[in-house]
N, C-alpha and C positions, 0 to 999 in steps of 0.2 A: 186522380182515379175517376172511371167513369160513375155514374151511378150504380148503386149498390138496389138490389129489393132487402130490406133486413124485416125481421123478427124478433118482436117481444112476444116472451112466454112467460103471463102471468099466472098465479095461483086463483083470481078472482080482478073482477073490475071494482072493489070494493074501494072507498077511500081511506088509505093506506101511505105508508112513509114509502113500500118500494114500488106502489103504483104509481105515487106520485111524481118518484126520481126516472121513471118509465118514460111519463107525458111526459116531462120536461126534457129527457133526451129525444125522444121521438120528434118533438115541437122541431128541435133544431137541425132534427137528420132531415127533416121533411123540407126546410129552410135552404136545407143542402142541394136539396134536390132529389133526392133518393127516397125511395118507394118503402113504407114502411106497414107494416102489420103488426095489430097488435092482439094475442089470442091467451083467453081466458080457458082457464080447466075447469072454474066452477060452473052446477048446473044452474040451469035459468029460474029466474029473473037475473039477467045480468044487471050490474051494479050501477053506483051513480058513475064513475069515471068515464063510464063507456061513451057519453055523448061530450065528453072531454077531448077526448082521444081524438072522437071523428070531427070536432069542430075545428081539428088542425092539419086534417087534410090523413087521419092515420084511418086505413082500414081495419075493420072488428069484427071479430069470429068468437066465437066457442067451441070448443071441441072437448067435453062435458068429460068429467072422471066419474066413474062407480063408484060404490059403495068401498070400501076398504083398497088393498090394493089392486089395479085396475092393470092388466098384463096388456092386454089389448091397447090401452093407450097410446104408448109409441106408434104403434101401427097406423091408428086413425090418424093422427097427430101430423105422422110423415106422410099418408096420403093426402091431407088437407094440404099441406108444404108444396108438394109435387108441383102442386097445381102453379102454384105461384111461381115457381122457378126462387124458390129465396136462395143466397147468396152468405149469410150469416145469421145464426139462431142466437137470440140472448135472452137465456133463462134468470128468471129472480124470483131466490130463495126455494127452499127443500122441496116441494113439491114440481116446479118447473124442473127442476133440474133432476128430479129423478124420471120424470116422461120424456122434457125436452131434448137432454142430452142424447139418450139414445134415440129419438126419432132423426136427431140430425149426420148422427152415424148410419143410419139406413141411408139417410139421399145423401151423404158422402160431404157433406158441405161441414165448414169452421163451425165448432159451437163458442160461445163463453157464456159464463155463469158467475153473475153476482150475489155475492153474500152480503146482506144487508143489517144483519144481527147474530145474534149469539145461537140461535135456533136448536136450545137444549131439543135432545134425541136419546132414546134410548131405546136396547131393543131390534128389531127389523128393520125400521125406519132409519136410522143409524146405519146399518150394513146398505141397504137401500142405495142412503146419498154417498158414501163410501165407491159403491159400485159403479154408480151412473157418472160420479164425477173423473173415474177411467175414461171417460168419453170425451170429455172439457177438452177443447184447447188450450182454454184460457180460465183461469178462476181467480176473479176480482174479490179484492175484500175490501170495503170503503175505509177501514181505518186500519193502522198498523198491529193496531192488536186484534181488532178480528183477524186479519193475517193469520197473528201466531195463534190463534186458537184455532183455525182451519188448520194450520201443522199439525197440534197437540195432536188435534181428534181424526187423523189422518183422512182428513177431507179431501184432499188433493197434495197431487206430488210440487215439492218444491220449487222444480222450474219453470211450471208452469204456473206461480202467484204471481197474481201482480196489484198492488195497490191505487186504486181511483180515489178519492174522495169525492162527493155528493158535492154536489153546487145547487145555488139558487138562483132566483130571480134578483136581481142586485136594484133593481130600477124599481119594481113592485114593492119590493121591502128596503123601505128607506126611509128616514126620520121626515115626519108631514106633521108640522105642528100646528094645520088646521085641521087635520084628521084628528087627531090630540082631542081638539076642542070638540067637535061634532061627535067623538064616541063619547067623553064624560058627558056633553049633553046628554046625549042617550040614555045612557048608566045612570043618569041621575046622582054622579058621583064631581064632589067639588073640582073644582081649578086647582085648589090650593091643596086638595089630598094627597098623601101619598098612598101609591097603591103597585100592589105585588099581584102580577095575574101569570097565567099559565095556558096554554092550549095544548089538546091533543085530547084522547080518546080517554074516556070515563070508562077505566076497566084496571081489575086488582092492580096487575104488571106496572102502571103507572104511579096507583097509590097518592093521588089526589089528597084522601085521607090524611096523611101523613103534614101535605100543606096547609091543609083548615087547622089539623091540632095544633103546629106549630105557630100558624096566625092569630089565634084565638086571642093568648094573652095580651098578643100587642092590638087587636081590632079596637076602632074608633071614630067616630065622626070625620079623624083626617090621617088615618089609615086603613085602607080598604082590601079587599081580596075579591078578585075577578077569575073565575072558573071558565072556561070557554069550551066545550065541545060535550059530545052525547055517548053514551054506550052503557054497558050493564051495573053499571054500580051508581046512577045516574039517582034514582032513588034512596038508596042507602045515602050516600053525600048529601043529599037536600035532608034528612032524616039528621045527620052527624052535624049539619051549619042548622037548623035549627036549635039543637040542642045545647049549643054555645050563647044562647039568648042574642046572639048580637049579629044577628039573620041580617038584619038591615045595613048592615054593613061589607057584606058577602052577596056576589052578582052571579048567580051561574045563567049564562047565556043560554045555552045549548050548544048545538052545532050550528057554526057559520062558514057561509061562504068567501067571505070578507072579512079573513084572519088579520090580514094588514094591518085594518081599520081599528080593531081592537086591541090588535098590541102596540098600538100609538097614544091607549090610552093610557101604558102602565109608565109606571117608573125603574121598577125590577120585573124581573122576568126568574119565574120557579123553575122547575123542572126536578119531580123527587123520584123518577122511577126508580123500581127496583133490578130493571137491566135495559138494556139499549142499543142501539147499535154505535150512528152515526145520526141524530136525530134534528131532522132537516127544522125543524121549529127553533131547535136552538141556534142553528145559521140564520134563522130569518130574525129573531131576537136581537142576535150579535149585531145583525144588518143595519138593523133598526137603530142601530145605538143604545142600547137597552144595557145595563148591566148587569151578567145572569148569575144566579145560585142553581146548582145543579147536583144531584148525587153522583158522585164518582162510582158509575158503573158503565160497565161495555167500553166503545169508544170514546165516551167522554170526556175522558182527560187526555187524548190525540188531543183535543178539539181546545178544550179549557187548562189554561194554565195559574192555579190558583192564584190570586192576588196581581196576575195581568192581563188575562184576560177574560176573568172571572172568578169566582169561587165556587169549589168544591166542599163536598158534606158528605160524610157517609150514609148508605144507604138506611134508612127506617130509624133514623137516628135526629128523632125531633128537638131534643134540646140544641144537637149542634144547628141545624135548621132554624131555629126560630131565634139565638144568640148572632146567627150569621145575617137574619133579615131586620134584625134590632140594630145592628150594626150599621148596617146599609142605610137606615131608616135616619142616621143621625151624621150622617159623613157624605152628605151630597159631591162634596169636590170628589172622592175615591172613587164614588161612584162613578161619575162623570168619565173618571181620566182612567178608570179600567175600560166602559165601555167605547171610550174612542178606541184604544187599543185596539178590541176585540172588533169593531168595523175594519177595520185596515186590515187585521189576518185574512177577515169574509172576502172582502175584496180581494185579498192576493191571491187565494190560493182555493177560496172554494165559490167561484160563480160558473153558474150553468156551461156557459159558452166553454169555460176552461173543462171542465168535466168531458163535454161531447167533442173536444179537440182530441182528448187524452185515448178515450173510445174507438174516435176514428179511427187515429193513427194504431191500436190496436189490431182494430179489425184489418185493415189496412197491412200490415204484417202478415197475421196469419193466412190473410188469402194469396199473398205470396209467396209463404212457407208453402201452403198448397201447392197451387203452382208449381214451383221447383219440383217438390215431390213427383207431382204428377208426370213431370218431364223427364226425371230421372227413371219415373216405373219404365215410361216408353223407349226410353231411351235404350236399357237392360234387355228390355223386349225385343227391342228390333237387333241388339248386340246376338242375344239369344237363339234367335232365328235365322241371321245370318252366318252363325254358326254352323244349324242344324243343314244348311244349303249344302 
C-alpha cells in the first residue's frame, strides 16, 4: 500500500502509558514511510512528549478543548484534518474519541479508537463515548478483558472489537548488567542487596503506598525499596517512608528519563495499582528479566500468569503483598526461572514492531472496506441514473 498521511488524537502531550504507545507506533509508521500527525486537545503549554513526537519526524498541533463539554470541537478538529488530507484518524482513550470520532465522520475518512484502560464514567460522559463510538470503524482494546468491559458498558458494537496488545521497545529494555552496576552506584545501594522497585506516576490510582507499607517490615541494609517517578502524592510518600525510621533504605528518584537504567537496578519489579489497563512498565520489567509482583487488576492477568510468569496479589491487600515479596526475597532460583519466562512471552507477542504490524494491517482493511463502499455508492448511482434515461 502506498503511503498513508495518519492521525494521532491525543487527550494531551503529557507523559502517559497511551502517549507513550502513540510515539512508539508513530516512530515506526514514520519508519514506514507515511506521513504522521500527532494532535493534542489539551490547552497550552503543550507537554513534555511533544518534542518526543517531533524528534521522529511526527508533525504537532493542538487543537485546544473548552471548558466542560466543547460542541465545536469536532468542527475545528475536522478543519485542521482538511488541510492535511489525513487518510486514517486514531483516537486514544475517552476524550479523543469523543471529538475525534466525529470529526473524522465529517471528512468521510476510517476512524479507530484505542482503549487503553478501564476509563470508569458516569453520567454524560458515558452517553458521550457511547455516542461518538457509533463513529469508530474500528475499536481496539489492548487486552482481552478491556474488550469485554467495552461490551459490558456498550462501548462499541461487537463487530467492530478488535484486540491489539501494546508492545515495547525490546532492544531498550533488556537485561544490562553494567547498567546494574552504574544505577546501584548511583542509589548508593549495595551489589549484594536485594531490592524491589517500581516505576510510574506517584498518584492515589497507583497506591505506591500500599508498596512502602508492605516493604517496611522486610527493609534493611540488604533489602532495599526504589520508588521512581513524580506526581501528586510525591509528598505524602516521602512523609509515609520517613515514618518507617528506615528512610535510608528507601530511594524515591523522582522522575526519570532513563527508566531502563533504573530498573536494571532492581531484582523484583512491584506494581500495586488499584486498576490498570495494559501497563507498558510491566512489559518493560518482564523485558528486563525482572520478576514481577503485580495487583491483579485491569489487564493484568491477560499479561501475568501467577507463578509463570509472575505473581499476582489482590488489590490494597498488603499482607498478601509483603508475604509474596518475602518469598521472592528468599527463592532466587523461582525467581529467576519465572522471569525468564515472562521475557519470552514479551518477546513473542508484545514488541512494538509486532503491535504496528497488527495496526497496519488494520488500517489497511478498513480503507479497503471504504473503498468498495465507495464503489458500490457509484456504482447504484450510475445504475440509478441510467435508469432514469
Amino acid at each position: 500500500m502506498s503511503a498513508l498521511t495518519i492521525v494521532h488524537v491525543l487527550s494531551s502531550f503529557q507523559m502517559g502509558g497511551q502517549e507513550r504507545v502513540a510515539l512508539d507506533l508513530a516512530t515506526l509508521q514514520r519508519r514506514a514511510g507515511h506521513r504522521v500527525l500527532a494532535i493534542s486537545l489539551a490547552p497550552p503549554p503543550q507537554g513534555r512528549m511533544v518534542d518526543a513526537f517531533r524528534s521522529v519526524g511526527v508533525e504537532t498541533d493542538a487543537v485546544s478543548k473548552g471548558r466542560g463539554f466543547d460542541p465545536s470541537l469536532p468542527f475545528r478538529l475536522a478543519r485542521r484534518l482538511s488541510k492535511a488530507r489525513v487518510d486514517i484518524l486514531h483516537s486514544h482513550n475517552p476524550h479523543a474519541l469523543i471529538y475525534g470520532a466525529p470529526a473524522a465522520a465529517l471528512l468521510r475518512i476510517p476512524s479507530v479508537h484505542t482503549k487503553h484502560g478501564r476509563n470508569p464514567d458516569i453520567g454524560r460522559r458515558t452517553w458521550l463515548r457511547r455516542m461518538a463510538s457509533r463513529w469508530v470503524d474500528a475499536y481496539v482494546a489492548v487486552t482481552p478483558a478491556l474488550g469485554d468491559i467495552a461490551l459490558e458498558q456498550r462501548e462499541c458494537a461487537p463487530d467492530r472489537l478488535h484486540v491489539i496488545a501494546n508492545g515495547i521497545d525490546v532492544v531498550r529494555f533488556s537485561p544490562r548488567p553494567e547498567a546494574r552496576r552504574r544505577a546501584r552506584e548511583e542509589l548508593g545501594i549495595p551489589e549484594s542487596a536485594w531490592v524491589v522497585g517500581t516505576v510510574g506516576r506517584l498518584s492515589p490510582e497507583k497506591d505506591q503506598s500500599l508498596l512502602i507499607d508492605a516493604m517496611t517490615p522486610l527493609l534493611e541494609a540488604q533489602r532495599q525499596l526504589v520508588i521512581v517517578g513524580d506526581g501528586p502524592e510525591r509528598e505524602a510518600l516521602h512523609l509515609r517512608v520517613a515514618a518507617t525510621w528506615k528512610s535510608a533504605f528507601v530511594h524515591m528518584t523522582g522522575a526519570r528519563a532513563d527508566a531502563e537504567n533504573l530498573l536494571a537496578a532492581f531484582d523484583v519489579f512491584a506494581l500495586t495499582s488499584r486498576s490498570e489497563g495494559l501497563p507498558l512498565v510491566l512489559l518493560e520489567a518482564m523485558a528486563m528479566r525482572l520478576p514481577v509482583v503485580s495487583t491483579s487488576v485491569g489487564g493484568v492477568p491477560d499479561l501475568v500468569e501467577h507463578g509463570v510468569t509472575g505473581f499476582l496479589v489482590p488489590p490494597r491487600d498488603k499482607k498478601a503483598l509483603s508475604e509474596q515479596l518475602a518469598f521472592l526475597s528468599t527463592r532466587p532460583a523461582i525467581a529467576a526461572e519465572v522471569a525468564e519466562v515472562a521475557r519470552h512471552a514479551v518477546l513473542e507477542r508484545h514488541t512494538m514492531q509486532r503491535m504496528a504490524q497488527e495496526y497496519q494491517a488494520l488500517y489497511e482493511r478498513l480503507l479497503a472496506e471504504r473503498a468498495r463502499s465507495r464503489a458500490r455508492s457509484l456504482e447504484t448511482r450510475d445504475i440509478v441514473r441510467s435508469a432514469g434515461e
